[in-house]
C-alpha positions as CSV (number, residue, x, y, z in Angstrom):
1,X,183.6,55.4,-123.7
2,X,182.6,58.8,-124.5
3,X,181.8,61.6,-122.6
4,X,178.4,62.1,-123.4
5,X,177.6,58.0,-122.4
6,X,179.6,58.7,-118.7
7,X,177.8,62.0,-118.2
8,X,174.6,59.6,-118.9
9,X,175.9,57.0,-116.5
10,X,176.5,59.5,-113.9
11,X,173.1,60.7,-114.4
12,X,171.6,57.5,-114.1
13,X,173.7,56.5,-110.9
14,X,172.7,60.1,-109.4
15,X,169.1,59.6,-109.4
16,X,169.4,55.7,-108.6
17,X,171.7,55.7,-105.8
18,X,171.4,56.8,-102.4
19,X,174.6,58.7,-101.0
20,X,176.2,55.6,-99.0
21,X,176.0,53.6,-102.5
22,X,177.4,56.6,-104.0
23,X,179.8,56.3,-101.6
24,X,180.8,52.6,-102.0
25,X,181.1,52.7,-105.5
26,X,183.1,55.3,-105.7
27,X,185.8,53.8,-103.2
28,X,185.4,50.8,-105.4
29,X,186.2,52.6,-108.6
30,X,189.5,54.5,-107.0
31,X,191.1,51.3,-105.8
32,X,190.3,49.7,-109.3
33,X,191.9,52.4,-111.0
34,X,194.8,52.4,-108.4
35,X,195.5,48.5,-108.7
36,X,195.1,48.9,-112.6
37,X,197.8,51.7,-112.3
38,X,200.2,49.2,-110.8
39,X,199.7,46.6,-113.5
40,X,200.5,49.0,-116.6
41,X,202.7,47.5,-119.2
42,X,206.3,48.4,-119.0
43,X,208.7,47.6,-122.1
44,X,210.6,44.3,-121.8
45,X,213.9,44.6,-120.5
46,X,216.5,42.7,-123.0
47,X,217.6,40.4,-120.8
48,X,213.7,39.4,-120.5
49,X,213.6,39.6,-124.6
50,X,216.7,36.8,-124.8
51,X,214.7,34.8,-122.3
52,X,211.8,34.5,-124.3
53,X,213.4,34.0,-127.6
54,X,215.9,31.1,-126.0
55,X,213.1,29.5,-124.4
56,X,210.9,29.8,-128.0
57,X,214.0,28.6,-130.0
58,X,214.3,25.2,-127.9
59,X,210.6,24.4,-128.0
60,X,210.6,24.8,-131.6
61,X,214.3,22.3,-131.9
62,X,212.0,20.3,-129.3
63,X,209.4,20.3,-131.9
64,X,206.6,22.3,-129.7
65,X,205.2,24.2,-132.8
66,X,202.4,24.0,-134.8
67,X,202.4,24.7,-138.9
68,X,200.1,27.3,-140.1
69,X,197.4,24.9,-141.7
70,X,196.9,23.6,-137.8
71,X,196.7,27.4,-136.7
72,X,193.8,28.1,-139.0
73,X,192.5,25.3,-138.7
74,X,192.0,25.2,-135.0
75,X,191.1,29.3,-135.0
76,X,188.2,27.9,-137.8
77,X,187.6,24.7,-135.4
78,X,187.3,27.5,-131.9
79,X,185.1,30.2,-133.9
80,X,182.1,28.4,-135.3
């Protein structure tokens, strides 16, 4: 979002919103950021790569796959 839109939201919520609101939503917004500060992506660790690749390499000798014309085909089926 740019700068110019938040300096309009700001506006917007200063003239709209009494102090306790202010307040409220502000709390709100520092613990979102906080909890979404905790849940940042971190690299996978190669024991966690080998993990994933075992598990995908015995669902495909399983036969858990699907070939590319039932890919796009189900992407066309899901977007229209």
């Amino acid at each position: 979002m740019s700068t110019a839109t938040l300096t309009s939201l700001l506006d917007y919520l200063y003239g709209t919103l009494s102090p306790n609101n202010m307040r409220w939503v502000g709390e709100h917004l520092i613990e979102q950021a906080k909890k979404e500060e905790n849940e940042r992506l971190r690299p996978y660790t190669m024991q966690e790569i080998d993990e994933m690749l075992d598990e995908a390499e015995a669902a495909f000798e399983a036969g858990e796959y699907l070939t590319n014309d039932e890919v796009f085909h189900h992407k066309e089926k899901v977007s229209v």
